[in-house]
C-alpha positions in Angstrom: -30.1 -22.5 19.1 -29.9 -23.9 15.8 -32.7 -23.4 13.5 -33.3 -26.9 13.2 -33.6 -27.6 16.8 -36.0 -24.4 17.1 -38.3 -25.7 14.8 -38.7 -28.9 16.7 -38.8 -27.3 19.9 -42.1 -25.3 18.5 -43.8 -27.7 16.7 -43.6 -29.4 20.1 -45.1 -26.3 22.1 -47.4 -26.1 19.2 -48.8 -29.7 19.8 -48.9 -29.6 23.5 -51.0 -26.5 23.2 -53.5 -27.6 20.9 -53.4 -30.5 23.4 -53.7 -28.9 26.2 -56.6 -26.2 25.4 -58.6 -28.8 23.1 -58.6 -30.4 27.0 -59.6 -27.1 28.2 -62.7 -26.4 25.5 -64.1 -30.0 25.9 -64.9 -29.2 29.6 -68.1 -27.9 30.2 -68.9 -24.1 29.7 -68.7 -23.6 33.2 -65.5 -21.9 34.3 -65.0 -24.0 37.3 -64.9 -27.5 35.8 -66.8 -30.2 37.8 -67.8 -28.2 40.6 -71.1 -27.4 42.4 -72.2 -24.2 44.6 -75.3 -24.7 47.2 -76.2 -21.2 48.9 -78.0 -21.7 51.9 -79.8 -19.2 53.5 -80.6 -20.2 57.5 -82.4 -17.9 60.2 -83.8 -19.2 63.6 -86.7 -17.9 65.8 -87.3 -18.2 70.0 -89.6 -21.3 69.4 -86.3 -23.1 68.7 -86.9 -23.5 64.9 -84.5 -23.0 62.4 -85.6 -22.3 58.5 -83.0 -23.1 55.6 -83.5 -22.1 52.4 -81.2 -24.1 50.1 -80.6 -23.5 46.6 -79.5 -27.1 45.1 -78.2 -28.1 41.5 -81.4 -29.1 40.5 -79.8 -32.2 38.1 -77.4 -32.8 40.5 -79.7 -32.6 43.1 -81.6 -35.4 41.2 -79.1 -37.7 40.2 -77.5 -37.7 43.7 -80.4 -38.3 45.8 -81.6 -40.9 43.6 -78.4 -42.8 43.7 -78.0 -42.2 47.1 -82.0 -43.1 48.3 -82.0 -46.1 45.9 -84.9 -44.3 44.2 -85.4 -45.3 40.3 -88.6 -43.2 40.1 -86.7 -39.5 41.0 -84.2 -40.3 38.2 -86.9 -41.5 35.7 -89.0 -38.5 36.0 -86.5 -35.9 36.7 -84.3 -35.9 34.3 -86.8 -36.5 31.4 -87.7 -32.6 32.8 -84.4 -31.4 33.2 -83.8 -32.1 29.4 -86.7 -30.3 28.2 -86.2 -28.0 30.9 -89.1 -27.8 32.2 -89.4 -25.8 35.5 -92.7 -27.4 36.5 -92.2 -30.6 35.9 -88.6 -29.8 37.1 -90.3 -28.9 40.6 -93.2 -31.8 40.5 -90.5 -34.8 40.1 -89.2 -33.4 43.3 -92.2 -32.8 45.5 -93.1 -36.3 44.0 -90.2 -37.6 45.8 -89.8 -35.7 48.7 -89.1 -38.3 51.0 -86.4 -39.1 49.0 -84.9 -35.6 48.8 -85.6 -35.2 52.4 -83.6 -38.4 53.6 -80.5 -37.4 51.4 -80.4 -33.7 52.7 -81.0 -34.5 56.5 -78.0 -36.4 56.0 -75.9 -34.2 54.9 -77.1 -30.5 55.6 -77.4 -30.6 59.4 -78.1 -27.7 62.4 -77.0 -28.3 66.3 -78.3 -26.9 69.1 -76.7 -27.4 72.6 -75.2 -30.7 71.2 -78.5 -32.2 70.3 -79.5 -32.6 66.6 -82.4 -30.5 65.4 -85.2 -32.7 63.2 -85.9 -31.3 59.4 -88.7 -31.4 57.3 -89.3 -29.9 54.5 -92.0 -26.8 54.4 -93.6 -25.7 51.3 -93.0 -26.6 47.5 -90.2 -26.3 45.4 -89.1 -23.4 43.3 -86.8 -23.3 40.4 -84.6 -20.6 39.2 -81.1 -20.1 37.6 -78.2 -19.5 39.1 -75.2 -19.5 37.2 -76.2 -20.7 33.7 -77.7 -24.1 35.5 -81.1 -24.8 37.0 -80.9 -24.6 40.5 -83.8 -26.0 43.2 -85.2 -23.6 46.0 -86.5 -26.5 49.0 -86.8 -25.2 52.3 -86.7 -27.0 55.4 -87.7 -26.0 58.9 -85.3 -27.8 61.5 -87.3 -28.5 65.1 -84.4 -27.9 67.4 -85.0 -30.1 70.9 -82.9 -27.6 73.4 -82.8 -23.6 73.2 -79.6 -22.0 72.5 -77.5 -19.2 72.3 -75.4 -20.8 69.5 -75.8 -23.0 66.4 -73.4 -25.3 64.6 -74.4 -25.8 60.8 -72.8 -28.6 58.9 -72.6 -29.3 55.0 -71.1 -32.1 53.3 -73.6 -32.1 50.5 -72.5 -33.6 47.0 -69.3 -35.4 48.2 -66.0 -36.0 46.4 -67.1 -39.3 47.3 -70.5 -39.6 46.0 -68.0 -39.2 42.2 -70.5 -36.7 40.5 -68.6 -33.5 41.5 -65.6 -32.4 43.1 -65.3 -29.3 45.4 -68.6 -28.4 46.5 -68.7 -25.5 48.6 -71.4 -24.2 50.5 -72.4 -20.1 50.6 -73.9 -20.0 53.6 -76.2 -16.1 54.8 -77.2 -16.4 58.6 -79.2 -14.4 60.7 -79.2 -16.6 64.3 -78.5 -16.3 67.5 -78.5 -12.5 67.1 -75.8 -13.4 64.5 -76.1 -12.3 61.5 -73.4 -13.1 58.3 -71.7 -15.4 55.9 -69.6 -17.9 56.4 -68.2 -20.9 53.5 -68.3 -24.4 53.6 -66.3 -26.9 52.0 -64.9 -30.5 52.4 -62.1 -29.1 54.6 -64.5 -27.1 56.8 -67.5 -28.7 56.9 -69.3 -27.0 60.2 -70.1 -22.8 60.9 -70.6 -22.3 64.2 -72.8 -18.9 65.1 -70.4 -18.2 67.5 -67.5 -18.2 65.5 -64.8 -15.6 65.6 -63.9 -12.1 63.2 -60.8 -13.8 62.5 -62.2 -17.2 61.3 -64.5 -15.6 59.4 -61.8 -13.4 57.6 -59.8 -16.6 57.0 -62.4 -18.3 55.1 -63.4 -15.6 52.8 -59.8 -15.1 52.1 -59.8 -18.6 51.3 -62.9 -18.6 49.0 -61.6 -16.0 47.2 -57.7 -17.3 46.5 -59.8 -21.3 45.7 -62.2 -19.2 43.6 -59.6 -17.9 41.3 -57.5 -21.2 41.4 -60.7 -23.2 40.0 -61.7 -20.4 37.8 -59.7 -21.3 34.4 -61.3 -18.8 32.8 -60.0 -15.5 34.6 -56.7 -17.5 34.7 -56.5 -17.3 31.1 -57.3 -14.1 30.6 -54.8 -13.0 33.0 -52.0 -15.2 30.9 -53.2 -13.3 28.0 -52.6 -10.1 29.9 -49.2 -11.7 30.6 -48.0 -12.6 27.0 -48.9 -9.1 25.5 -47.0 -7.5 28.5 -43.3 -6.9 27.5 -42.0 -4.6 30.9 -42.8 -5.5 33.9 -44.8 -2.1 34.7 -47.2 -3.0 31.5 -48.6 -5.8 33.3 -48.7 -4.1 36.7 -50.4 -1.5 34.6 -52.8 -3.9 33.2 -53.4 -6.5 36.4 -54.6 -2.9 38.7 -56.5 -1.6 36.2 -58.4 -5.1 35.9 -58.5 -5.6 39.5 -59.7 -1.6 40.0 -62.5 -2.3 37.8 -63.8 -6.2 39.1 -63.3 -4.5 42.0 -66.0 -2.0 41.6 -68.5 -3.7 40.6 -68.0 -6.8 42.3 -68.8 -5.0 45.7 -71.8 -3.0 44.4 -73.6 -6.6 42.5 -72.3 -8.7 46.3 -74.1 -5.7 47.9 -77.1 -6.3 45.5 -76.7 -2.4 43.9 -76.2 -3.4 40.5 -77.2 -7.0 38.9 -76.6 -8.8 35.5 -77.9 -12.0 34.7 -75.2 -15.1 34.9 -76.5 -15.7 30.6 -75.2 -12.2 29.8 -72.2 -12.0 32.4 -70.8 -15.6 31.7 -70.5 -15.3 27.4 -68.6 -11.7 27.9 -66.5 -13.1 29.9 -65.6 -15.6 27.7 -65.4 -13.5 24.6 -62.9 -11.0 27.1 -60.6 -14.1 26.6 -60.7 -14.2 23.6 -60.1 -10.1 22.7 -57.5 -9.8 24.8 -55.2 -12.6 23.1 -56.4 -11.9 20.0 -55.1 -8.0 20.3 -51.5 -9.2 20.9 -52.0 -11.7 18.0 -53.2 -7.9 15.8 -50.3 -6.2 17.3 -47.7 -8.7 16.2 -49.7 -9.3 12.7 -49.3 -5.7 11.8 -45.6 -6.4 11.7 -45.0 -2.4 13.0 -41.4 -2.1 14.9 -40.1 -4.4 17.3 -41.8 -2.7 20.2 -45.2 -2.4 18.6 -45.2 -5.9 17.8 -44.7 -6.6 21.6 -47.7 -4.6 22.3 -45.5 -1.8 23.3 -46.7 1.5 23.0 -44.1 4.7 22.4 -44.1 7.3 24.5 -41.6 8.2 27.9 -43.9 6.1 29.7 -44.8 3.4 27.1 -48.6 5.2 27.8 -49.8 6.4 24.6 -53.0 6.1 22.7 -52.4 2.3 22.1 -51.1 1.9 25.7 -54.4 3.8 26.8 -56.9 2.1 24.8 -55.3 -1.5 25.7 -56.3 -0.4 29.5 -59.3 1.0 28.4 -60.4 -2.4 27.0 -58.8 -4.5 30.1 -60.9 -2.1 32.3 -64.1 -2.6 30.2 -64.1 -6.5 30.7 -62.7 -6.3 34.7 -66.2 -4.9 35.2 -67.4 -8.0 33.8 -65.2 -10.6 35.4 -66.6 -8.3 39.0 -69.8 -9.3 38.6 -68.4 -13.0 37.8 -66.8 -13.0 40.6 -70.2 -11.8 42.9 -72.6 -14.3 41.2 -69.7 -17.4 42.0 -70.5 -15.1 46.0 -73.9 -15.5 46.3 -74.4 -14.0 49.1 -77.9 -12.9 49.9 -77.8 -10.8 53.1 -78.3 -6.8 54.2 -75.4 -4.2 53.5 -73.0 -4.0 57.0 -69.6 -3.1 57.4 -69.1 -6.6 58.9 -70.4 -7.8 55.2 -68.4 -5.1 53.2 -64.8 -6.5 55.4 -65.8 -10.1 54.0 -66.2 -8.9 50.5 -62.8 -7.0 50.5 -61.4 -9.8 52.4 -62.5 -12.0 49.5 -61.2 -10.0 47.0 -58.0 -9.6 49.2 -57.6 -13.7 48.2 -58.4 -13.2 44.9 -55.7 -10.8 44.3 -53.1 -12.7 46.5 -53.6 -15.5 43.9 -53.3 -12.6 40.8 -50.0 -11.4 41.8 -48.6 -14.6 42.8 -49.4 -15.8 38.7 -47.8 -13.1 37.4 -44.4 -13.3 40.2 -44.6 -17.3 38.7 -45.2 -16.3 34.9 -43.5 -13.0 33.9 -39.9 -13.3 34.7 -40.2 -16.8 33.2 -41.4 -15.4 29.9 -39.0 -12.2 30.8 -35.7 -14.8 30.8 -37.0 -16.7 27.7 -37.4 -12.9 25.9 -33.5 -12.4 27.3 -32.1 -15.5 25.9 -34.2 -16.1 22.9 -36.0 -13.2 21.5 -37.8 -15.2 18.5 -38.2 -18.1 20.8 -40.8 -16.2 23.2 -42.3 -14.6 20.2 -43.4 -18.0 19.5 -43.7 -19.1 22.8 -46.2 -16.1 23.0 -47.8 -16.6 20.2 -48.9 -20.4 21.5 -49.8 -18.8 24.1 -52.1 -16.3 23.2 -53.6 -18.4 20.0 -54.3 -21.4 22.6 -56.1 -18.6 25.0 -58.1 -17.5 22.1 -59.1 -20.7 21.2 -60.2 -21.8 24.9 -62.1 -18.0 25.3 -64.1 -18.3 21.7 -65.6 -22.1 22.2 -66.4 -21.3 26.0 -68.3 -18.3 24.4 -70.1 -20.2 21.7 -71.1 -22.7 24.7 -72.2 -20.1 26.9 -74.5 -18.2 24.1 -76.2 -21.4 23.4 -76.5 -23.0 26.8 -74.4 -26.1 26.2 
């Protein structure tokens, strides 16, 4: 390629990066982009009365029930609190308007029994707490249920495409009716759980929260594209993506189980800063302008494993520990240890990896045929790469530490 052409050709990949991540850092800090999470947490007794605990975006809560209930007041007095975040008045705004909140959750949080619609109200006051990095709304509502019966069918189309405030809210549901007891995920796709629903079904969706929960995450996708671009053999990256997913792993099954625990204000900037460390140490590795293989992030050695080669995993283990515990918060859920629990967990995780591998089947032999054909042009290629990564990683980070 002539070395006119090649300069055009990068300053073109340069441009559409800084494009393309200045995109990326505008979101919000949030990895998943315009997305909510409500965990529910239902249980039933023999009187026929079913108690749900739902933990609600408390602005979002707000600014959708208010639209929805045509109720001015809610907004006015809500959001005044969310901005000065102020938990009390957070709570008072909504037990101020609970009629409101009331009539736009019946609607759209719902439990059958034997066909027949059970009747909700809300019990108790309102509690605040975070969940991650947001404020989040604890209301619970005690659904009378007119007929007994051995099964339930829970629906949840809260915070609709529709309503144009978020997009792909999913719903963590933890049971414990009907002598059931488990988990089970909600989205716009599949809006109703049914107590009596099968292993298999069950399986299915966790496998399917896990592969949409790394789809939607940008943030662990970038950090396995960095993992990617400092990766010259194909075992390097193998090397790197089972160490990472050895380590998230680990500790994403002990904090789902509820043996270990971080808060969501220390978990969320780490992960943002892992970003950002793992492009920049290809960016060092190529600065220090060693041989041809160290500048690819190559260590020497029989089995390309030396002390570099070591420390690199070392590093990548370090910050899969972190993404685990990432991955259990984005969970949620909130019920006793089982084996029927530990299958969903490793089922989840079984998605999440699916998703991994199929990246780096998409990604490597791409960049693997652009390092065959034009050495110097996937150095640069690379280098976009991992200085756009960087970039995206170190103003999530700032975000994150200051709660924008």
């Amino acid at each position: 390629m002539p070395a006119r052409a090649r300069g055009v050709l990068v300053t073109l990949l340069v441009a559409v990066a800084v494009v393309a991540f200045g995109l990326i850092a505008s979101a919000p800090a949030s990895a998943h982009g315009f997305t909510s999470v409500v965990y529910a947490t239902v249980a039933g007794d023999r009187s026929g009365h079913v108690r749900a605990a739902l933990d609600l975006e408390y602005d979002l809560l707000v600014v959708s029930a208010a639209d929805a209930q045509n109720d001015d007041g809610l907004f006015q007095e809500g959001q005044p609190a969310f901005d000065h975040r102020d938990e009390a008045a957070e709570a008072g705004a909504l037990e101020n308007h609970s009629d409101t909140v009331l009539g736009y959750v019946s609607k759209r949080f719902t439990v059958m029994s034997a066909g027949s619609a059970c009747t909700p109200k809300i019990d108790g006051s309102v509690a605040m707490k975070q969940r991650d990095g947001a404020p989040y709304a604890t209301v619970v509502f005690d659904y009378a249920c007119p007929k007994p019966s051995s099964a339930h069918v829970i629906g949840s189309t809260l915070f609709p495409d529709a309503e144009g405030y978020v997009r792909d809210t999913k719903t963590v549901l933890t049971y414990n009716l009907d002598t059931h007891s488990g988990s089970a995920a909600l989205d716009a796709q599949q809006p109703s759980f049914s107590t009596e629903q099968s292993t298999g079904e069950r399986f299915w969706e966790f496998f399917r929260l896990g592969s949409e929960h790394l789809l939607t995450g940008i943030d662990h996708i970038l950090f396995l594209l960095a993992l990617i671009a400092g990766s010259r053999r194909l075992r390097e990256v193998v090397y790197a993506a089972t160490t990472f997913t050895i380590a998230h792993s680990v500790t994403f099954i002990l904090a789902a189980t509820h043996l270990v625990s971080a808060p969501s204000s220390v978990v969320e900037p780490i992960i943002a800063l892992s970003i950002t460390a793992v492009a920049v140490w290809y960016l060092l590795r190529l600065w220090q302008g060693r041989a041809d293989a160290a500048r690819l992030d190559i260590a020497r050695g029989p089995l390309g494993l030396d002390r570099p080669g070591w420390l690199r995993l070392g590093v990548v283990f370090v910050f899969g520990l972190v993404h685990g515990l990432g991955f259990a918060s984005a969970l949620g859920i909130d019920e006793p240890w089982s084996w029927t629990l530990l299958w969903s967990l490793l089922v989840f995780n079984v998605g999440i990896e699916v998703v991994q591998l199929s990246i780096i089947a998409l990604v490597f032999p791409l960049l693997a045929l652009l390092r065959h054909r034009s050495p110097r042009l996937f150095i640069w290629v690379t280098v976009v790469i991992a200085t756009g990564v960087s970039i995206a990683g170190l103003v999530w980070f700032v975000q994150r530490v200051l709660g924008l």
